[in-house]
C-alpha positions as a Python dict, from the first residue, in 0.01 Angstrom:
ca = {
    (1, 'X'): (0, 0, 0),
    (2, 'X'): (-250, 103, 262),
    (3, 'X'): (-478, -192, 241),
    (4, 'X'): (-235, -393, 308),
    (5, 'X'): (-54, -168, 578),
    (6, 'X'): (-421, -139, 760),
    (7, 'X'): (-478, -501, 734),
    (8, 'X'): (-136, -610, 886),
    (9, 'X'): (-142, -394, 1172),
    (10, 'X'): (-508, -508, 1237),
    (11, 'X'): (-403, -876, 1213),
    (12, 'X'): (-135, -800, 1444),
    (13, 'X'): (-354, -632, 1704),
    (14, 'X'): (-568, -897, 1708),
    (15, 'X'): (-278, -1133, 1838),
    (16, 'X'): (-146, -1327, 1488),
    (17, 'X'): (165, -1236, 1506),
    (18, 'X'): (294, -1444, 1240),
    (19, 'X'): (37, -1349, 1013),
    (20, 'X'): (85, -1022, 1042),
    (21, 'X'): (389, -996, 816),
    (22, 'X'): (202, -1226, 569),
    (23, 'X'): (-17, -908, 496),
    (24, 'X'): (278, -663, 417),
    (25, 'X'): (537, -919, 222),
    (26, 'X'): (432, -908, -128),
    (27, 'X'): (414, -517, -103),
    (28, 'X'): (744, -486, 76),
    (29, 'X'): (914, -749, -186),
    (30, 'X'): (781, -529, -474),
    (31, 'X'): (922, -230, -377),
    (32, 'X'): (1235, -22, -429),
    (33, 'X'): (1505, -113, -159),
    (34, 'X'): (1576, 166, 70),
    (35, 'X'): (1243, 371, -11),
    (36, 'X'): (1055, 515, 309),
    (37, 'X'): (732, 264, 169),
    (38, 'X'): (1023, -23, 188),
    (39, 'X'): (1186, 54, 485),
    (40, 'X'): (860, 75, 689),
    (41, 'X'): (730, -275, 556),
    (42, 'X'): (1044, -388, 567),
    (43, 'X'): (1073, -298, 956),
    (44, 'X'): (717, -379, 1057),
    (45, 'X'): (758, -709, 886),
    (46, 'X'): (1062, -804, 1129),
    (47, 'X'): (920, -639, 1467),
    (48, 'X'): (603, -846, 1423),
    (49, 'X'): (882, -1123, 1347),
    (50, 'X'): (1048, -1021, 1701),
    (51, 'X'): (727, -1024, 1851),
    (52, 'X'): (658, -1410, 1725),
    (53, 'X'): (979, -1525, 1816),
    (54, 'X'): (955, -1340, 2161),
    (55, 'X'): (631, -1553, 2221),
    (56, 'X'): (740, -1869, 2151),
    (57, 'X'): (1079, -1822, 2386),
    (58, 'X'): (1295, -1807, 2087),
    (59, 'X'): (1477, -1529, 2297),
    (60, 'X'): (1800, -1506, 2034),
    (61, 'X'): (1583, -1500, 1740),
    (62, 'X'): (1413, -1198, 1899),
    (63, 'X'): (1705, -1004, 2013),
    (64, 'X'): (1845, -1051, 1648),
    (65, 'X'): (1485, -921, 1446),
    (66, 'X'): (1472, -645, 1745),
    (67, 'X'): (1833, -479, 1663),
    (68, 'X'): (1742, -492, 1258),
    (69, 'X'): (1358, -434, 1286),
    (70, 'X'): (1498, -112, 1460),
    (71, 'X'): (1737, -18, 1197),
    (72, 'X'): (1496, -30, 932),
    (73, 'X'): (1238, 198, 1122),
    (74, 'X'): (1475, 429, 1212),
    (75, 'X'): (1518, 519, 853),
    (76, 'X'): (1140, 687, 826),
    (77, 'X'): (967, 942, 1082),
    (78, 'X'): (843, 856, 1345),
    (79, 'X'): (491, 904, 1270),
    (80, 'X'): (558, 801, 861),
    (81, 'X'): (202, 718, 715),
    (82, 'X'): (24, 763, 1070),
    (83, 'X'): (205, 467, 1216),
    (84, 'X'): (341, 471, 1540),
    (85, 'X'): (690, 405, 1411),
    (86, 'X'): (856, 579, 1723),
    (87, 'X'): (671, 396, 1936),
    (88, 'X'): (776, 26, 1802),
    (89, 'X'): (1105, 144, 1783),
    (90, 'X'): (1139, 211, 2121),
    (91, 'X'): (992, -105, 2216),
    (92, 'X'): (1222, -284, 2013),
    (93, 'X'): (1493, -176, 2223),
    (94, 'X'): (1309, -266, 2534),
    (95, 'X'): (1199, -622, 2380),
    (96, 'X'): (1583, -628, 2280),
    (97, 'X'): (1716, -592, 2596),
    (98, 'X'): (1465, -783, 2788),
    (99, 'X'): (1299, -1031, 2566),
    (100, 'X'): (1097, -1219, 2842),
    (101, 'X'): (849, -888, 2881),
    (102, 'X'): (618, -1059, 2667),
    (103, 'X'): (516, -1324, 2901),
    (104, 'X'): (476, -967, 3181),
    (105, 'X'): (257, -728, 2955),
    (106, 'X'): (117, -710, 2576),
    (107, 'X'): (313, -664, 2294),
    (108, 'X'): (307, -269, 2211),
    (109, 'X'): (-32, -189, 2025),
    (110, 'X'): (42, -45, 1681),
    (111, 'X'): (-201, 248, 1595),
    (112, 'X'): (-267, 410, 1242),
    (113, 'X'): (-391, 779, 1277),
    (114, 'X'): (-348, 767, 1652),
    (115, 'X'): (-579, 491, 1692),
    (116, 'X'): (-526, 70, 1728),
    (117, 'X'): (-676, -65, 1477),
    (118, 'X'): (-846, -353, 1493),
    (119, 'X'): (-1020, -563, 1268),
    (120, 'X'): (-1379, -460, 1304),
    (121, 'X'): (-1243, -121, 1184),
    (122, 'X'): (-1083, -253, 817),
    (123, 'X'): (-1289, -111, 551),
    (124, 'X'): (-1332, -305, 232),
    (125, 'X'): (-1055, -332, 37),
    (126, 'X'): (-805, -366, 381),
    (127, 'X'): (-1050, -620, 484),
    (128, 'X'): (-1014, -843, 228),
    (129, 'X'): (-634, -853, 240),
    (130, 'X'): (-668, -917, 626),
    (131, 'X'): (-947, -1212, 504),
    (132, 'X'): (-673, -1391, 319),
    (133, 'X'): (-415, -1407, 572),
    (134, 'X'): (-633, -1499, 873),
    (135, 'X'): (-763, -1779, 673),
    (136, 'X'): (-393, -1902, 611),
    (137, 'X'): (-374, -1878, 991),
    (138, 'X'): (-689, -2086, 1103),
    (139, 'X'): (-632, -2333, 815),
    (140, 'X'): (-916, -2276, 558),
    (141, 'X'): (-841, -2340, 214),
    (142, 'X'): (-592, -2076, 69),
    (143, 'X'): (-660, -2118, -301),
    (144, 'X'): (-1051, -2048, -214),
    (145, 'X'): (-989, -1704, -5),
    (146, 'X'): (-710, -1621, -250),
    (147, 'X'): (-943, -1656, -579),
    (148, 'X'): (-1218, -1471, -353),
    (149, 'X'): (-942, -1189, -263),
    (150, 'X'): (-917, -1168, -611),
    (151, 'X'): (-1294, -1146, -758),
    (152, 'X'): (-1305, -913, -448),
    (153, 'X'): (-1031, -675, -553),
    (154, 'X'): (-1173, -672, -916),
    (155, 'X'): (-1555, -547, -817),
    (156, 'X'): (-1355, -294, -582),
    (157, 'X'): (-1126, -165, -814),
    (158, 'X'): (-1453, -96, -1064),
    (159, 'X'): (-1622, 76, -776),
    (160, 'X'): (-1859, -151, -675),
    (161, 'X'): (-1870, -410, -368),
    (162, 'X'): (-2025, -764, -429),
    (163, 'X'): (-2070, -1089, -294),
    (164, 'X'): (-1725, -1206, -274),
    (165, 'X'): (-1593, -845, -115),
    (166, 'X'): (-1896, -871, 126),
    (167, 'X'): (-1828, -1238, 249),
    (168, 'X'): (-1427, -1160, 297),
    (169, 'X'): (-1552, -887, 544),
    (170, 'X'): (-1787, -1116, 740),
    (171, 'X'): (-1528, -1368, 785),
    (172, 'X'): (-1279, -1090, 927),
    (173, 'X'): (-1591, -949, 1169),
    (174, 'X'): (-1772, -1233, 1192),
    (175, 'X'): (-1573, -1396, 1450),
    (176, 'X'): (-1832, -1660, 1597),
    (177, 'X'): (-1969, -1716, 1184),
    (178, 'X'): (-1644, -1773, 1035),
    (179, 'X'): (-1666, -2136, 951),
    (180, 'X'): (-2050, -2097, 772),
    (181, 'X'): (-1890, -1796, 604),
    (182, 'X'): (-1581, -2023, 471),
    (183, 'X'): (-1834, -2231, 367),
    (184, 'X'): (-2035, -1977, 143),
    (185, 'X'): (-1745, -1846, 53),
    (186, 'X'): (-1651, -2159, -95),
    (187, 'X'): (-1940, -2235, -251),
    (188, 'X'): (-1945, -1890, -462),
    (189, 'X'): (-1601, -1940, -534),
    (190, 'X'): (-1657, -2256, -692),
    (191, 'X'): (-2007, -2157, -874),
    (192, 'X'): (-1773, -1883, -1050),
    (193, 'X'): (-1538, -2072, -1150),
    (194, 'X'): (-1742, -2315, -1291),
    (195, 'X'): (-1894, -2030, -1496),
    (196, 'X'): (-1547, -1918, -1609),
    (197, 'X'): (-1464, -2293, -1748),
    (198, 'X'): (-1793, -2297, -1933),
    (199, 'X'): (-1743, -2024, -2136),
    (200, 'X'): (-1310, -2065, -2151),
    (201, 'X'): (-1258, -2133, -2500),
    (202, 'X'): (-1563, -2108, -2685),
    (203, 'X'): (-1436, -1798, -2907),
    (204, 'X'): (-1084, -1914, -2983),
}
């Protein structure tokens, strides 16, 4: 849950909306409905939706995610999990009420902890769920980052760090290096794999 809180409120901060939400989905869908976790995701998932619509003069869509975006973070403290929950709630309203504000001033900041995070701040295993989505945003292949994501969360979950966690967090940092990254990335991806298939089956 907080990797992939951190990573979609850095991805938002950073100005992808729409990928924002793409970060938080699978762990809001696999929660309990009505749970704080839920309601949170849930809620931050449809402001960042507001937000997108907002932007692209969709001003009915917005008012619509604004009034049930609020709803949903109403439901959890204001300050649930170090999130400035109060804070987007009250700009909700505002971005309800007057949905051409975007095109005056920035979308609201969200902060973790009291602080905005951004992208550069994502440690490991945050990093690599904020790797997958911004790759889905600037069109690099999905199934590569995704297997990656995965190798990634493996050698994390063991402790360790390795090539594949390493690269993910270049390619969130490493604004001006992202395409050579993608390209390494790649490349390892596709070197493991190979691996895998030449061993799959020679037990059975």
């Amino acid at each position: 849950m907080d990797a992939a809180l951190r990573a979609g409120v850095a991805v938002y901060n950073a100005g992808y909306y729409h990928a924002a939400h793409d970060a938080w989905e699978d762990e809001w869908l696999a929660l309990e409905d009505g749970t704080a976790d839920e309601r949170l995701l849930h809620g931050l998932v449809q402001f960042t939706a507001a937000v997108h619509h907002a932007r692209g003069r969709n001003w009915a869509g917005a008012v619509g995610l604004c009034e049930s975006a609020r709803e949903y973070l109403a439901a959890v403290p204001g300050d649930y999990r170090g999130v400035n929950v109060a804070d987007a709630g009250d700009y909700l309203g505002a971005l309800g009420d007057d949905p051409e504000r975007v095109e005056r001033e920035p979308p609201l900041a969200l902060t973790v902890d009291g602080g905005a995070l951004e992208l550069d701040d994502l440690e490991p295993p945050a990093a690599v769920e904020a790797a997958v989505v911004l790759a889905e945003a600037l069109g690099y292949d999905e199934a590569e980052f995704s297997a990656a994501a995965e190798y990634a969360r493996d050698t994390l979950s063991d402790g360790g760090y390795g090539e594949f966690a390493g690269l993910l967090c270049d390619f969130v940092t490493e604004r001006e290096q992202r395409a050579l990254v993608a390209t390494r990335l790649g490349q390892h991806v596709r070197r493991k794999q190979r691996r895998e298939d030449d061993v799959a089956g020679l037990f059975d």
